[in-house]
C-alpha positions in Angstrom: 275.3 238.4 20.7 274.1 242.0 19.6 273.8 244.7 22.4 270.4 246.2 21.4 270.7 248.9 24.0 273.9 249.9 22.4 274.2 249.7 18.3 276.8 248.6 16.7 278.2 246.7 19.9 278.3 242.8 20.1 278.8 240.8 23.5 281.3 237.9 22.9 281.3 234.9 25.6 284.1 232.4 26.0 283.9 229.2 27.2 286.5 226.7 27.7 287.0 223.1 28.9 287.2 222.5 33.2 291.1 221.9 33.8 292.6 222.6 30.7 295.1 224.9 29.7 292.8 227.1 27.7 290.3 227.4 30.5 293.8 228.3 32.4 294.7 230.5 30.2 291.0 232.3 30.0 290.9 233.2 33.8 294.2 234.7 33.8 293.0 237.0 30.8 290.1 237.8 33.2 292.1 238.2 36.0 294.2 241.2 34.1 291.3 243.1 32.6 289.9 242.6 36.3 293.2 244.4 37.2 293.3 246.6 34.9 289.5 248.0 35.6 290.8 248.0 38.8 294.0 250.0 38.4 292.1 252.4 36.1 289.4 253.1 38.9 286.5 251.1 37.0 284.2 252.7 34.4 280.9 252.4 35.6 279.5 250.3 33.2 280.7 252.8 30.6 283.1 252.2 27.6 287.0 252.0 29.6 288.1 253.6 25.1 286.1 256.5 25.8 
């Protein structure tokens, strides 16, 4: 999905199947970038790169 607000940027959703190890696997991912944002004090809706 394009970001019109911000050129060049794309929002990607994931999805996965109820129970399954991929849907597992996916909310642990989120749970470390969670984290992470966390740990790094959050960004404010600004780019964590920059």
């Amino acid at each position: 999905m394009t970001v019109n607000s911000a050129p060049g940027r794309q929002l990607v959703v994931y999805q996965a199947e109820p129970g399954s190890p991929s849907q597992q696997a996916l909310a642990l991912l989120g749970s470390l970038a969670a984290a992470e944002t966390e740990k790094s004090g959050g960004t404010s809706g600004k780019d964590a790169r920059t």
